[in-house]
Phi, psi and omega in degrees: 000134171293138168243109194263130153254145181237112177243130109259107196226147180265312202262097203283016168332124181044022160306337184272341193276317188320305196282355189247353165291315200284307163313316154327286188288026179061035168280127214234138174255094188293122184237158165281154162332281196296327198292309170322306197279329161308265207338310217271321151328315204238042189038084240159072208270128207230151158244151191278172195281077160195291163346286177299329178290328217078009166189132189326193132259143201248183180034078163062018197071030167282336176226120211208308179244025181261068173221155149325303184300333158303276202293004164271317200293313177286326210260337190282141176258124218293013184239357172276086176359275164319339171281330187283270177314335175298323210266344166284324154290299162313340185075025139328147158256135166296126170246135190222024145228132161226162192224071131323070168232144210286164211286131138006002192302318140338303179286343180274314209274351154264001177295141179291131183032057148314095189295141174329302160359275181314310180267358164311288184296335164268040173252112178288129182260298146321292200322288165325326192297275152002291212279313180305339190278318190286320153334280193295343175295002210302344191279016173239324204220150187251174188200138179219159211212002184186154187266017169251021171246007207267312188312309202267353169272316169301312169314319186276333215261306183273043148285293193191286187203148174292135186277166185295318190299337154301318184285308194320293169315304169294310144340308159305275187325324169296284188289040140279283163341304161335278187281349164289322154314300161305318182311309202282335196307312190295304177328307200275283153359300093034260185318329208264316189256359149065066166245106184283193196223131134282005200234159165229129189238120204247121168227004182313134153281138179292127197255001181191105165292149198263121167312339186189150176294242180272336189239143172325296158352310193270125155309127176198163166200192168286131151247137197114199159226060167325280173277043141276315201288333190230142144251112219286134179262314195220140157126206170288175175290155179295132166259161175323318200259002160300307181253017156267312178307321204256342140306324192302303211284348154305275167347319171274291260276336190290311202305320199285155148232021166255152176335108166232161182255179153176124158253135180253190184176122169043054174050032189214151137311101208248019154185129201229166202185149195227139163199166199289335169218150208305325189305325168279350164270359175263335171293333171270338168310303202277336156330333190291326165226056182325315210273308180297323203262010178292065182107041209244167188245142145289094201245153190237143151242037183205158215286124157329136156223187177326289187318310157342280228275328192281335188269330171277012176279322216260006123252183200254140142260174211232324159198154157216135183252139170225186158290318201222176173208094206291157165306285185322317169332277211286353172252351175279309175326308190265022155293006204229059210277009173257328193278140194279146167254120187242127157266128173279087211274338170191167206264142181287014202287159164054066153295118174309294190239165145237143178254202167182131149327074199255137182340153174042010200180200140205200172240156185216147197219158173254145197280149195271111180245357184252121168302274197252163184290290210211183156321154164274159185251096179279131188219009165240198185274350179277145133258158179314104174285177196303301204304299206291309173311321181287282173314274209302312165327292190296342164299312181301312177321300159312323156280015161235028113257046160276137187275169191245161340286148209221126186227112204248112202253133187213169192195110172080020237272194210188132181286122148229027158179131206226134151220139184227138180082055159270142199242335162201146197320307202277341152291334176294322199297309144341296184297300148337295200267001185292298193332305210282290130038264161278343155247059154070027198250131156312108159334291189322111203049026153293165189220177192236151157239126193238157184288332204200119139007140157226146195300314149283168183290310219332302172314279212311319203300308156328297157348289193298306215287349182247028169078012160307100188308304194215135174215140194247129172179162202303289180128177131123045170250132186309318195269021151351304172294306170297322167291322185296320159286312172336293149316322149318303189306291206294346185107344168289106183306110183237122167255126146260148190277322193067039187212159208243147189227079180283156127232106174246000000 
């Protein structure tokens, strides 16, 4: 009895070693154009899909394996008599491998000023068609969809035959394989064609397992493609809480665009800092907490240099990311042989959503990419001098990446006191200003930033009694008014954004 393998591949990685495997075992092999004309390169005797049907291929190869005689050969089922007898009649052959994977679309769909044209023609037709038939057929055919499956399916096929639980297996990876496809077309189509969607289609592959999530206990690993943004240069591996943190911390350095530092800790920011070079902005980040930043994760929006780099040896961190690394940097760094070096390779700014997990489902949010709304709005009888305008911006900033409720004191800046993740307003407020306090920093004309309006004078009360200047916060609490005299009284210069920054 004749035995047919069916190939057609764009990504023709190891075909030939597949295809000189498959003749080995006495498999006579049907091929697609370009994939037919490699084989018949490298001898490799093969018949083409068109040969075989007996009718050409049309419209440019848009319809080329789309025949009975193909998809019957996959799909009739050898244990069904009638079906049997159908394919004798017709004079079908059994196809009991096909070796598939699909047009480029993705990769077309990132080329720069990709025509509708273009990316249209590139949505595969057969291929899916093909992979799907042979899928649901699995207890006769095997289907293979990527070229890290070829080794060891060859290896089961000259032991003897392929076993079920191997075709079974592969069948799962083929619709798989599939629907990751189908998944990014509708997205990218959606996105391209300004279409909204009801639907959210989550399709990622795992590119890495974690040793452990947030606790020894948990499982966790990666999806996507997390390192295009980042490349890890030296040290361990990234851990789960390694790399929220090290997201956190981008995120703010990304918001700024004069020279900033931002040490994170535990997803919250314990010291941020503006400087004429990067070393003085890490020196004034790490004052702002020396003691919190103590295993901390560290991020640049400028390049590390020596001086930097010499200064970052003398305590121990857990990472640091940059855009860059001067040489003279990157060899004092990796004298540091456990701490990870993140080259920042391109920027994470404008996440279409963020998701989150919820029973049965999730929540899905657009992401907070706008810092202020509108002008700011001075609403009290002081106004804000230039210094102070310049700090409270950079204070708001910093406060929307603070877990809420979040209150962030900066002076010249540089965060020199931060409280976060509070349950009421006037303990962050507390904390803030304990913080600040404790590692020696004046008070005295510094201004805060708050996230979300407050509800009470309390927090402005707090204010007064340390030499707070000024405060930046959204406004729009029935008791406005009340904050607002509050500030009056005291001398405090108050701006609202009219725009709110929770993160929980």
């Amino acid at each position: 009895m004749k035995k047919f393998a069916l190939l057609s591949v764009s990504n023709k990685t190891n075909i030939i070693e597949l295809a000189q495997s498959l003749v080995s075992c006495n498999y006579k092999l049907l091929a697609t154009g370009n994939t037919g004309k490699l084989l018949k390169t490298n001898n490799i005797p093969c018949i083409e899909i068109s040969d075989y049907t007996g009718f050409p291929e049309v419209f440019d190869g848009r319809v080329k394996t789309l025949h009975p005689k193909i998809f019957s050969g996959i799909l009739f089922r050898r244990d069904v008599n009638e079906d049997s007898s159908q394919m004798n009649v017709m004079d079908f052959d059994a196809i009991d491998i096909v070796c598939v994977n699909l047009y480029p679309f993705k990769k077309t769909s990132e080329k720069l000023n990709v025509t509708n044209e273009e990316l249209i023609e590139n949505i595969d037709i057969g291929g899916p068609s093909l992979i799907r038939a042979a899928a649901k057929n699995h207890k006769s055919v095997s289907v293979l969809t990527s070229p890290l499956q070829y080794e060891s399916f060859i290896s089961e096929l000259k032991s003897n035959s392929i076993s079920l639980e191997t075709r079974v297996k592969l069948a799962v990876e083929a619709f798989s394989h599939t629907a990751e496809y189908d998944t990014y077309i509708a997205n990218t189509l959606e996105k391209r064609f300004e279409i909204e969607s009801d639907k959210v289609r989550l399709n990622l592959t795992k590119i890495k397992s974690l040793r452990y999530g947030e606790n020894p206990h948990q499982s966790a690993s990666v999806y996507g493609d997390f390192f295009s943004y980042f490349s890890i240069l030296h040290g361990k591996e990234l851990s789960y809480n390694n790399i929220l943190d090290l997201v956190a911390a981008v995120q703010i350095v990304e918001d700024i665009n004069e020279t900033v530092c931002a040490i994170i800790k535990h997803n919250n920011p314990c010291g941020v800092a503006v400087g004429n070079t990067v070393a003085e902005a890490y020196e004034k980040a790490l004052k702002s907490d020396p003691i919190s930043a103590f295993g901390g994760i560290v991020a640049f929006n400028k390049e590390v240099d020596e001086a930097t780099a010499i200064k970052l040896n003398d305590i121990f961190l857990e990472v640091v990311v940059a855009p860059s690394f001067s040489e003279e940097a990157i060899s004092i760094l990796y004298k540091k042989k456990d701490r990870r070096i993140i080259k920042q390779v391109k920027s994470i700014l404008n996440n279409d959503y963020n998701f989150r997990t919820i029973p049965g489902g999730l929540l899905a949010q657009s992401g907070d990419n706008k810092i202020f709304d509108n002008e700011l709005k001075t609403v009290t009888v002081k106004q804000a001098s230039q210094s102070e305008l310049e700090d409270l911006k950079f204070a708001w900033v910093i406060s929307k990446h603070v877990k809420s409720n979040a209150i962030v004191l900066v002076k010249d800046l540089q965060t020199i006191g931060i409280g976060a993740g509070q349950v009421s307003r006037i303990d962050s407020v507390k904390i803030s200003i304990a913080k600040a306090k404790e590692f020696g920093f004046d008070l005295s004309n510094s201004v805060a930033a708050s996230d979300a309006f407050f509800p009470f004078a309390d927090g402005i009360n707090e204010f007064s009694k340390n030499g707070i200047s000024a405060v930046i916060q959204p406004g729009g609490s029935v008791r406005d008014s009340e904050v607002i005299a509050a500030a009056d009284e005291y001398g405090i210069s108050m701006v609202f954004t009219g725009i709110r920054h929770f993160k929980h």
